[in-house]
Residue, then its C-alpha position, 0 to 999 in steps of 0.5 A: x756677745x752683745x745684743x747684735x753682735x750675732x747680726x754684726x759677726x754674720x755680716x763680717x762672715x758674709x762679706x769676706x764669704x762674699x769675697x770668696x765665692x766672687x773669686x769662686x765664680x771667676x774660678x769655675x768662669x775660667x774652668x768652663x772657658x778653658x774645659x767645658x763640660x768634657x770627659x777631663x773635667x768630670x774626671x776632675x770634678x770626681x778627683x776633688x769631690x773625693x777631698x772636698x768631702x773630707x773639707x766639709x765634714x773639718x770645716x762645716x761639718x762633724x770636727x767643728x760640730x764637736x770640737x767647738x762645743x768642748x773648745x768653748x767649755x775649756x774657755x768657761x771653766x779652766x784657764x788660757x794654759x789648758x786651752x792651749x793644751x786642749x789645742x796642742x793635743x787635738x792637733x797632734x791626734x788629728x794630724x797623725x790621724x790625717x797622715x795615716x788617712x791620706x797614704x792608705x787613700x793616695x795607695x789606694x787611689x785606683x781602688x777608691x776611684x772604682x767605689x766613687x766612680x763606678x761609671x768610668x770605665x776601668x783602664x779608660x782614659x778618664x778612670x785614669x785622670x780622675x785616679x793621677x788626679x785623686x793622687x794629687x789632690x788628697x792630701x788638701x784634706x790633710x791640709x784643710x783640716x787642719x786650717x778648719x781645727x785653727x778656723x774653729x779656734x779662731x771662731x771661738x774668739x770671735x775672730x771670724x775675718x781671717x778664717x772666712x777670707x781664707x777660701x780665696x785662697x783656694x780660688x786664686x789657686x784653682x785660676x792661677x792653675x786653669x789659666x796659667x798652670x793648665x796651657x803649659x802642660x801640653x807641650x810636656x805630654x801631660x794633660x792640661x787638666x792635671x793643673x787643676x789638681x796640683x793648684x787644689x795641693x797648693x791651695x791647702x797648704x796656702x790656707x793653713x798657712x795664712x791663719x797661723x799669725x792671727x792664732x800666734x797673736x791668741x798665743x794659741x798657736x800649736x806645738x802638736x803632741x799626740x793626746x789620745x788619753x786627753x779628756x778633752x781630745x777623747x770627748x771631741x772623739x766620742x763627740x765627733x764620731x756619729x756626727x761623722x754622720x749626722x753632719x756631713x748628710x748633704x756631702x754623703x748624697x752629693x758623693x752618692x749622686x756623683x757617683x750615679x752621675x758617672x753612669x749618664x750623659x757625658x757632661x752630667x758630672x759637670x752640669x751637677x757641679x756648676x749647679x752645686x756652685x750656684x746653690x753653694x753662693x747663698x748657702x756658702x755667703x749665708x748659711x755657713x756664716x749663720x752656722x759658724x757664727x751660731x755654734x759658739x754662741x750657742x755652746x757659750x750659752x749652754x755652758x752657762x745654762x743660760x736657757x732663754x739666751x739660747x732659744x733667742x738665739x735659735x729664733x734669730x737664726x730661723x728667721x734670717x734663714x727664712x728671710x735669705x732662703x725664700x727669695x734665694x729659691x725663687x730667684x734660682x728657679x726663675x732666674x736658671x736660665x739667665x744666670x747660667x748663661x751670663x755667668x758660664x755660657x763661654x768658650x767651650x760651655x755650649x747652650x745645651x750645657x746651659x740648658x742641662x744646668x738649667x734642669x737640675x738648678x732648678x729641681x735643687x733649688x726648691x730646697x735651699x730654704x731647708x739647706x739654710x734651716x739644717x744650718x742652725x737646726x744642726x748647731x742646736x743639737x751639737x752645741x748641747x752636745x746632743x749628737x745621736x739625734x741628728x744621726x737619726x735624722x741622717x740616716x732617714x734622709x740618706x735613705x729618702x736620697x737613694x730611694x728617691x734617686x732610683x725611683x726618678x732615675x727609673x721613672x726617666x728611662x721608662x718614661x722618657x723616649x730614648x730611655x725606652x728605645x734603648x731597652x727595646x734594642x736590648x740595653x742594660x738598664x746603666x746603659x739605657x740611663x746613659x742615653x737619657x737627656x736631663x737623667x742628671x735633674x732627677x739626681x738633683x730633685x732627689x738630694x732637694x727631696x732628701x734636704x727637706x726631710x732632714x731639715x722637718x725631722x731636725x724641726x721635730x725632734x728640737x721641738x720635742x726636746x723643748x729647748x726652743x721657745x718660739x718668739x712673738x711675732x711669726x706670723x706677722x713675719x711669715x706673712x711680710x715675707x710672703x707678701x715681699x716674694x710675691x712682689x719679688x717674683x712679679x718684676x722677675x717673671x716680667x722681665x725674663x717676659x720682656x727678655x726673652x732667648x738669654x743663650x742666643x746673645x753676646x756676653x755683654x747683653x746677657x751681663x746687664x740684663x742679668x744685672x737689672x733683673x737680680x737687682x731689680x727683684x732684689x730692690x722688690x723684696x728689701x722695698x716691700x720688707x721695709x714698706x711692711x716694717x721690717x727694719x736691720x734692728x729687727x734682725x738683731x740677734x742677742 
């Protein structure tokens, strides 16, 4: 890839990123007009963790970690014939694989449930929405999977639009449910909030479908056959297993958090929902794209032992996460309020849900600038095909996540008022963690606590291995970014001053007020990077 051709693939992945979580925020601005944060909506939320998880260890996670890597080798030391081959084989091993998957999880649906959501009560309405729910949507993890194994392929090519934009199908799938689909099944006895899951089913089959003609143009696309004996499927295989683990660290603490969320305050399981979607904007927009962009470059560069192109690559990569995740955290914690109640505070999303959403954005933003780094320290170990560091990492982290997590969940009800009332009159510890307002923060600051520690120890151990040679100039970058977030937070804590009680007002103020102080803060950061000398052909990758 020329020199900024990284920077130019990043911004064509944003910008069709952009395009999808837009239509991502119409979709959970229609989830909390028609639903709220009621019983229904956790169940579903739980029902499509379950799957969502498994899209993100396919398409961000362990198969992209190693399928890309052996994909680009393919590509650097044998001809179009056995790509293609490589092609034909994983599909046909993921696919009888997936099938297998899903009808051991659609029969075992009840059982499942009880394991990820161990607060709903057995034969409870919601522990029977969220099982009916799980039936339904799982098999997208059938379908996205796949879509991610023709994405990666696209990637691979540098055809990065097409896999980027296909998201939106998702979105116009989930609205067309809630909006549409969801008022008619009423008057058929059936739970509106069962729409949401069969527009999750159709989504996946949507997004795989969509990719397919621009892999016909490689004359890369797929005639499935089962290549368990492939060298190249059995090291994806061998490649792919620990970073079953190592990759998908953040959705293992999410699920595990789920799943206490099931415990506490009706609501909680949405309230950590609608934060993950905020946090998802400049993750999904930037992290995912430097990541996706990053890993065949890296791989590429590896396979032709081309050692200071990759550390080049590596540093371009840690300083555009820096430069995004700094002002992104500060703009989510100031600006909490604000933006939950201009962009979710309608119909039946009341003023303490904003309230509630507003603690636990707050403690999980404090860890996006770490959640950008693991995006890039992550591909820097996979790309080398070096996949049992980042397990050793996944495994500390998941344990500082559960640590943590009981140790602030135990902390809110010894500490809190209505948790020790609820001990004095003799309830369980779950039953005591269930009256406790804001116990949902504390699962929020814990999945930030556990997000740092893996991005430090990635840090650690790329610099033990000696693969990355920092660049000149980082203090002066640190310092520009510095001196541009003090400015940044200065003209957004004035005007949150000078506009305060954002639930109290109509829709329409809440919008433009939002609108002028993002804007504004945003006009400070660019204005004080581009005052100091920072110009976009600084931020050229190699």
């Amino acid at each position: 890839m020329s020199k900024g051709g990284l920077l130019r693939s990043s911004v064509v992945f944003s910008a069709m990123t952009f395009i999808s979580r837009i239509t991502g925020l119409i979709r959970d601005q229609v989830y909390a007009w028609q639903f709220g944060a009621s019983p229904a909506m956790d169940a579903f939320f739980v029902a499509f963790r379950i799957p969502n998880f498994m899209r993100r260890l396919s398409a961000e996670g362990s198969f992209s970690m190693a399928f890309v890597p052996v994909l680009a080798e393919y590509k650097e030391q044998h001809d179009h014939a056995a790509v293609k081959e490589l092609i034909d084989r994983v599909t046909g091993t993921l696919t009888a694989a997936l099938v297998v998957l899903t009808a051991v999880v659609v029969l075992a649906a009840p059982w499942v449930m009880g394991v990820f959501a161990p607060g709903f009560a057995p034969g409870s309405e919601q522990y029977r929405l969220a099982t009916q729910m799980l039936q339904i949507t799982f098999p997208y993890a059938l379908f996205i999977s796949l879509a991610s194994l023709v994405g990666g392929v696209l990637n691979s090519y540098e055809k990065f639009a097409v896999p980027a934009l296909s998201p939106v199908l998702l979105n116009i799938s989930m609205i067309a449910a809630a909006a549409a689909a969801a008022p008619l099944m009423r008057p058929f006895g059936a739970e509106p909030v069962l729409a949401l899951a069969w527009g999750v089913f159709f989504a996946g089959v949507l997004q795989l479908v969509f990719q397919l003609p621009a892999l016909a143009k490689l004359g890369l696309l797929p005639r499935p056959r089962w290549g368990w004996k492939h060298s190249g499927v059995r090291k994806i295989l061998k490649l792919m297993v620990p970073t079953l683990f190592g990759s998908s660290v953040a959705q293992l603490n999410l699920l595990l958090n789920t799943a206490l969320a099931s415990f506490l305050i009706v609501g909680s399981v949405s309230w950590l929902y609608l934060t993950d979607r905020l946090l998802e904007f400049p993750l999904g927009m930037f992290g995912v794209a430097i990541g996706t962009v990053i890993l065949p470059h890296l791989s590429k560069r590896h396979a032709a032992t081309d050692s200071e192109g990759y550390s080049k690559a590596l540093d371009w990569g840690f300083r555009l996460c820096l430069l995004i995740g700094v002002p992104a955290c500060l703009g989510l914690v100031l600006c909490a309020e604000a933006l939950i109640a201009a962009l979710f505070q309608y119909g039946r999303l009341t003023p303490q849900d904003t309230r509630m959403i507003q603690l636990s954005l707050m403690a999980q933003s404090t860890a996006v600038p770490a959640f950008l780094l693991v995006k890039v320290l992550a591909p820097a170990f996979y790309s080398r095909q070096d996949t049992k560091t980042p397990v050793k990492s996944a495994v500390v982290s998941v344990a500082v996540n559960l640590l943590s997590t009981v140790g602030l969940l135990l902390a809110a009800v010894y500490f809190s008022d209505a948790g020790r009332a609820a001990l004095a009159r003799g309830a369980s510890l779950t039953q005591a963690l269930g009256e406790v307002p804001g116990a949902h923060a504390c699962l929020a600051l814990a999945i930030a606590i556990a997000g740092w520690t893996n991005a430090l120890q990635l840090a650690w151990y790329l610099r033990r291995a000696r693969v990355y040679r920092r660049q000149p100039g980082w203090g002066r970058f640190l310092r520009q970014i510095g001196v541009a977030s003090v400015g940044l937070s200065a003209v957004v804590l004035f005007l949150l001053w000078l506009w305060p009680g954002w639930t109290g007002w109509p829709w329409w103020e809440r919008a433009w007020k939002l609108a002028v102080v993002v804007g504004a803060g945003g006009a400070a950061y660019g204005a004080l990077l581009w005052l100091q000398g920072i110009r976009p052909r600084d931020l050229r990758g190699h």
